[in-house]
Each structure stands twice: as structure tokens, then as C-alpha cells.
C-alpha positions in Angstrom: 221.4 129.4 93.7 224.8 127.7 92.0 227.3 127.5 94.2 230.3 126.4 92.9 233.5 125.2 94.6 237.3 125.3 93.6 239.5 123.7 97.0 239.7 120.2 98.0 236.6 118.9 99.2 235.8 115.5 100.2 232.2 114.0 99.8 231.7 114.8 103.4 232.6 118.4 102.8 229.8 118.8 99.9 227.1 116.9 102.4 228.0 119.2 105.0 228.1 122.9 102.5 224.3 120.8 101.4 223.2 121.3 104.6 223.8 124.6 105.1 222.7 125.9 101.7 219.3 126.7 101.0 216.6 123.5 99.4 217.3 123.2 95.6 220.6 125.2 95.5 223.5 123.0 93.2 226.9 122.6 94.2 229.3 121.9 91.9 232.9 121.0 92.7 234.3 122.3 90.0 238.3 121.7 90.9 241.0 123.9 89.3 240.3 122.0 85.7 236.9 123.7 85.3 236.5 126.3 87.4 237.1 128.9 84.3 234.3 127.9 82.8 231.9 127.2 86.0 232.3 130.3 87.5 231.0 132.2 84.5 227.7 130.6 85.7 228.0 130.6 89.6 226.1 132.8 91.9 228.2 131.9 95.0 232.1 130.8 94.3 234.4 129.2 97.4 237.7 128.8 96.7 240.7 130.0 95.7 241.7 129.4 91.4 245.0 128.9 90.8 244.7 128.9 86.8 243.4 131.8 84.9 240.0 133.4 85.7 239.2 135.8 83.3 237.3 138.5 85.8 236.5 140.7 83.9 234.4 138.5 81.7 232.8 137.1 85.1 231.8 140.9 85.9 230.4 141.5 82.5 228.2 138.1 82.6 226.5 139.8 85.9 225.3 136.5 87.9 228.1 136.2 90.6 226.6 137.7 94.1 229.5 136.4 97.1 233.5 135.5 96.2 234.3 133.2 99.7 237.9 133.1 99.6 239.6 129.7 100.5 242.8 132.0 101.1 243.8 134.7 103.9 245.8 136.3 100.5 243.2 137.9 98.6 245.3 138.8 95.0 244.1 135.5 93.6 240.5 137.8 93.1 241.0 141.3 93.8 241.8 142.4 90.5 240.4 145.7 89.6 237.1 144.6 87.7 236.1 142.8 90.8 237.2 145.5 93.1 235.0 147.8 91.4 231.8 145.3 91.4 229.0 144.6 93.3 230.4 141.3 94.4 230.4 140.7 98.3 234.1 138.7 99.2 234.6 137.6 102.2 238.4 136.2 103.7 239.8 133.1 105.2 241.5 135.2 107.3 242.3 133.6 110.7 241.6 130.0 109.4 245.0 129.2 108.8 246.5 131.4 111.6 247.3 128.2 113.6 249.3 126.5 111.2 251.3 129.4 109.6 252.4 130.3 113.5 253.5 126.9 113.9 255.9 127.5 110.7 256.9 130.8 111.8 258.1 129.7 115.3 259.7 125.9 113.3 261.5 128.4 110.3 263.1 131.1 113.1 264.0 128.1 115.3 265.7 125.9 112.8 267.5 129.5 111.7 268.6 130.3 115.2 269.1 126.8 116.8 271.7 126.1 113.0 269.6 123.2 112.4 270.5 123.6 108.1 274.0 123.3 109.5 274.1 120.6 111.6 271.3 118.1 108.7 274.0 119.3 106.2 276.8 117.5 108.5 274.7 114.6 109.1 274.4 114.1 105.5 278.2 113.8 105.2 278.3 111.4 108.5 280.2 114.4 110.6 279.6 115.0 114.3 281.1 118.5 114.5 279.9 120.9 116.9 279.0 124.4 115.5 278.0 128.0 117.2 274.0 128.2 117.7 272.3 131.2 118.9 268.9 132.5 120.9 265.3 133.3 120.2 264.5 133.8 123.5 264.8 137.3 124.7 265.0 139.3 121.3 262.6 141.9 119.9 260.5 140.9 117.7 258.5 142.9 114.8 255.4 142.0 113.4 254.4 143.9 110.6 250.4 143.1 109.9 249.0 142.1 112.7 245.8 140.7 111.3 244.9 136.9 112.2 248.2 135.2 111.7 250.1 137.9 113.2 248.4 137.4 116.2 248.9 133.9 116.5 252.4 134.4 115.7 252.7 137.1 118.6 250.9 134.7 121.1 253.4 131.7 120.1 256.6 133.6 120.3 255.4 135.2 123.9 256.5 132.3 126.0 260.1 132.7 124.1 260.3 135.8 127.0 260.5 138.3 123.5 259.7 141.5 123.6 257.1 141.9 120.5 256.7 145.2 119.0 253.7 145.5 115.5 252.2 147.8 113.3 249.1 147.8 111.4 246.6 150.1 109.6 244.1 149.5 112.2 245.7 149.1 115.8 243.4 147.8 117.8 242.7 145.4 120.2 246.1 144.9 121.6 246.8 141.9 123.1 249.1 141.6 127.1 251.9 140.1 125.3 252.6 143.1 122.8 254.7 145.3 124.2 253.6 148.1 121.2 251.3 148.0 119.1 251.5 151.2 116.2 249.7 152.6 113.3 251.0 151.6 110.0 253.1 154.9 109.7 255.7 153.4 112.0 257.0 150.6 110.2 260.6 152.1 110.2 260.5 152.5 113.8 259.4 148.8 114.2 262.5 148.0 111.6 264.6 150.2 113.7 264.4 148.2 116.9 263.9 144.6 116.0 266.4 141.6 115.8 263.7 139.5 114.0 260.9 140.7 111.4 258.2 138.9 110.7 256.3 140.1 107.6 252.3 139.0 107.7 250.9 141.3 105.2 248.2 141.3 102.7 249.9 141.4 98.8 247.5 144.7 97.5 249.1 147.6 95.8 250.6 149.6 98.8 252.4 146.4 100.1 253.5 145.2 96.8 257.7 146.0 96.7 257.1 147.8 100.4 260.5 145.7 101.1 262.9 147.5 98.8 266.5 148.5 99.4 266.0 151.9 101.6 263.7 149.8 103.6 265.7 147.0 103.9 268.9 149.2 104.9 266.5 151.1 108.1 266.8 146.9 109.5 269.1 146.9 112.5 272.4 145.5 111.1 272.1 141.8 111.6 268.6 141.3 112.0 266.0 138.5 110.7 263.8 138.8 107.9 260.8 136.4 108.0 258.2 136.5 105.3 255.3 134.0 105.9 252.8 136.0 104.1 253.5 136.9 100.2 256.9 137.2 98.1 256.2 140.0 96.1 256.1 142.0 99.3 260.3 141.9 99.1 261.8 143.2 96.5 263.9 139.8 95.6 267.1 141.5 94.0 267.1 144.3 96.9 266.8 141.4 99.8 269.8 139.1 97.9 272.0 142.3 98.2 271.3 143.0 101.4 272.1 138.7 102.5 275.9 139.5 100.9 276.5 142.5 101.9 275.8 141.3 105.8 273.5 144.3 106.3 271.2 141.6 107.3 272.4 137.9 109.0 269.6 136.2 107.4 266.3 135.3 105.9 263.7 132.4 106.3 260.9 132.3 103.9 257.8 130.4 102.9 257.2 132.9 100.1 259.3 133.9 97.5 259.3 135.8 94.3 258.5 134.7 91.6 257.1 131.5 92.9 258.6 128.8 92.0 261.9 130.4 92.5 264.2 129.4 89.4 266.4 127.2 90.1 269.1 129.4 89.3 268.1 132.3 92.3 271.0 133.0 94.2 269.2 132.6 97.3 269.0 128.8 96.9 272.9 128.6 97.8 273.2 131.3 100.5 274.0 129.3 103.9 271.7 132.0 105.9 268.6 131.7 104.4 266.1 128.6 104.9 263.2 128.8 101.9 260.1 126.8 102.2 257.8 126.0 99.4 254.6 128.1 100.6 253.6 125.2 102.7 252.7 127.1 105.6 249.1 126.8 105.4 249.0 123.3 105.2 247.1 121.4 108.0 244.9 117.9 108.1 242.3 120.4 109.7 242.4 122.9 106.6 239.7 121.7 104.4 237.4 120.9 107.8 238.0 124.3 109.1 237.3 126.4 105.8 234.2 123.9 105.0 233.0 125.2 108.3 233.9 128.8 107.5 231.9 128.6 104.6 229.0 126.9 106.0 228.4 129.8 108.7 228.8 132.4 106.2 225.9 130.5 104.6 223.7 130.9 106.9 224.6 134.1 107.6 223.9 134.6 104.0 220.6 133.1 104.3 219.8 135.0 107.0 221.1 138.0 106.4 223.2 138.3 109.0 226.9 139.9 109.2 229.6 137.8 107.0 232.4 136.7 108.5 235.6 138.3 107.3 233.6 140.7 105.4 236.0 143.0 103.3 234.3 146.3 104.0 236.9 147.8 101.8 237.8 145.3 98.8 241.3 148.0 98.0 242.6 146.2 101.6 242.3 143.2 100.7 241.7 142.0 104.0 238.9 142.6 107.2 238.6 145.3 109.5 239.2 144.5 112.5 237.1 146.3 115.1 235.1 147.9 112.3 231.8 145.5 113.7 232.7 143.1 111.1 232.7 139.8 112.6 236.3 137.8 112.5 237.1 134.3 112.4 238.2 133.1 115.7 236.2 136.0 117.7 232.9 135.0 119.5 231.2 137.5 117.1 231.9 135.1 114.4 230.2 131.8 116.6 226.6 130.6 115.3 
């Protein structure tokens, strides 16, 4: 087997994916410079390509078995011609979980607490005191309430919120939701909340989901969040709502189009705080995703369930309680 790699590996990283690969297979760490060409002759690909990949041509040449995602966001591979394939892909759902949490909770805190404010008046040497207000106690909606969600749901608990989240497959709801609904009752969600918190898969029925109708069913003076892709807001719609005051603000670690010209309104509005889709950043990443990897290689070997196995390649994302095994769950443990 050739199994070829596209995210930033380390020696280490290749000794370990070595050991967990079957005698005689060839890795090849391909890196975003040749991974256009190297996946045209790859059995197994891990990663996530950030430069062109023609797919279709990668269908047509018929050798490609397993797409292992380096990404929770599948659109970097689910275009049609892979969707319709043979090709097993499986999700790094849940790998990055921790770290996108921990953004979530340091973005809505800097937004509530005034922090942009207050390092704006530092810059200019001024120790003026300024209104801040509360996380604690507000209702929060989470809408996708896959891996990250989750975590996002556990962190914010101990901020006393009451957390409301939808999701095409409600299951498994954890002590610390207050509710959690079928996808159908996203308005309701919108409805009730003070902060939303957008951790969706990008795949056609999310893409534009956050237009101006939806944006208008937000309580007046609400939060949006969007940690997961920017093409889920309608970009246009969201600055309209920001100046009209329908809503007080938005934090974001996604935008769209990414990078945001520098010429976006939003860049200048004082009540939004945009990050450059750093959220999944961690020292642990590469370890963690190396060891993803690895068990779904044995697995593979073995012929064993696949971790974040996308049953359904349209969703762009694993089932949860479908049987599939999920990163984090002890189905998902060697």
C-alpha cells in the first residue's frame, strides 16, 4: 500500500504511522507542494490539501481506497466526484474539540469582559474605566452539537448558563444541556438565546443557513459566534444586521471569504473580534491526529470499525450513535 501524507509531520510522526502500517507499505510525506501529483498514485491519503486537488481525475485513476481527514471540516474533499465514489473517508472530528472550546470560551470572554476596549486604551497609554458585562448566567445555543460542540457545552457549564442545542441526530444528551432538539428547531434555539455558537459542518444544507430572515429570528441583542466555517453566514446579511443593532455583536474565527479583504467592513466595527481560523491550533495537534491515524490503521488492517467513519459522505461529518465509533468515546480506544 502507498500511503501518502499532506499535514505537518515530524520524523517521529512517520516512525510512529510505520509502525502501524502493514510490512512493505511506503509513506510518503508529500506536503502541500506535491500532494497534487502524489495523490494521483496513493492508496491511503491523510491530510487535509489546501492547494488544488483535481478529484475528479483522482476518481477516474481508480487506486485511492481511504481519504483520513486531518480536518473536522470535511469540504476540503467532499466534492461531488468523491461523494459519489467508493472511497472510505473518515473525520478528525473530536480531535481538535479541546482547543476550538478553549477559543470559544477566550473569544465570548474577551467580547463580554470589553477586553478589545480596554488593549485599545492601553495602546494609547489611557486608564479609563469602561462598562463590561456577563457570561455567567445567559442562554446559550449551540447549533451542531457534534465533537466540538460538546466540548464547548461542557466548558461554558461551570459559567452557571443555561445551554440549549440542536442537531440532526440528538442523542446522547449530556447533564449540563438543558435541551437538546432535532435540527428542525433551530429558530426556536435562535429564539431564546443571548449567545449563538455556530459548530456546523460547511455541506450544502448549511452553506448560507445564516441569511437575513435567520439572522432577524436572533433575540435582539444577542451574540453570534462562528468557530466552525464562514460560509455558513451570509457575510453581507450578518454586516447589516451588526449596524442596524438587531444583533450587539459577533466574534469569529471564520470568515467569508477567507482571508477577509482588507477592505470588509467588519474589520472596523467595534463589536465584533475576528480571529484568523486559528482555533484548531494546539502543540498537541499533530500528536493527536498521528495517533488518530494510526488506530484507524489498524483498524484498517484488521478490519475493524473506522473511527469517524462517515456513513453518509452528503453529511459530511459521523453519526453519532449510529455504531460508528467516535473519537474521544471508549468505542474508539485500541
Amino acid at each position: 500500500m502507498r500511503i501518502v501524507l499532506c499535514y505537518p509531520v515530524e520524523a517521529r510522526h512517520k516512525l510512529q504511522i510505520a509502525a502501524a502500517a502493514a510490512p512493505g507499505d511506503e509513506i510518503v510525506d508529500a506536503g502541500q507542494e506535491r500532494i497534487a501529483e502524489e495523490i494521483l498514485e496513493a492508496d491511503i491519503f491523510c491530510g487535509h490539501a489546501k492547494v488544488k486537488v483535481d478529484w475528479e481525475a483522482v476518481v477516474r485513476r481508480g487506486r485511492l481506497r481511504w481519504i483520513q481527514s486531518s480536518a473536522a471540516g470535511m469540504d476540503h474533499c467532499l466534492v461531488p466526484p468523491v461523494i459519489e465514489s467508493d472511497i472510505i473517508v473518515t473525520s478528525a472530528s473530536g480531535v481538535l474539540a479541546d482547543q476550538v472550546a478553549e477559543h470559544t470560551v477566550a473569544l465570548l470572554t474577551a467580547w463580554f469582559r470589553s477586553l478589545p476596549v480596554f488593549w485599545r486604551n492601553q495602546q494609547r497609554h489611557a486608564f479609563v474605566r469602561r462598562p463590561t458585562q456577563d457570561l455567567h448566567r445567559l442562554t446559550i445555543g449551540i447549533v451542531g452539537f457534534g465533537g466540538v460542540g460538546r466540548r464547548v457545552a461542557e466548558l461554558l457549564a461551570p459559567f452557571r448558563t443555561r445551554i440549549l442545542a440542536t442537531d440532526m441526530f440528538p442523542v446522547d444528551q449530556p447533564a449540563w444541556v438543558a435541551a437538546l432538539w432535532p435540527a428542525d428547531r433551530l429558530d426556536d434555539l435562535l429564539a431564546e438565546s443571548d449567545v449563538v455558537i455556530l459548530c456546523l459542518p460547511l455541506n450544502p444544507t448549511t452553506r448560507g443557513l445564516f441569511h437575513a430572515e435567520r439572522l432577524a429570528r436572533m433575540k435582539r441583542g444577542a451574540l453570534l459566534a462562528n468557530m466552525a466555517r464562514g460560509p455558513l453566514v451570509v457575510t453581507a446579511d450578518l454586516i447589516e444586521a451588526l449596524r442596524s443593532g438587531h444583533l450587539a455583536g459577533a466574534v469569529m474565527d471564520v470568515v467569508d471569504p477567507e482571508p477577509l479583504p482588507p477592505d470588509s467592513p467588519l474589520w472596523d466595527m467595534p463589536n465584533v473580534i475576528i480571529t484568523p481560523h486559528v482555533a484548531g491550533q494546539s502543540r498537541w495537534r499533530i500528536d493527536n491526529m498521528t495517533e488518530l491515524f494510526c488506530r484507524n490503521l489498524r483498524r484498517w488492517y484488521s478490519g475493524r470499525p473506522l473511527i469517524n467513519y462517515l456513513a453518509d459522505k452528503r453529511l459530511g461529518f459521523p453519526i453519532r450513535g449510529s455504531g460508528t465509533p467516535i473519537w474521544g468515546s471508549p468505542e474508539a480506544e485500541d
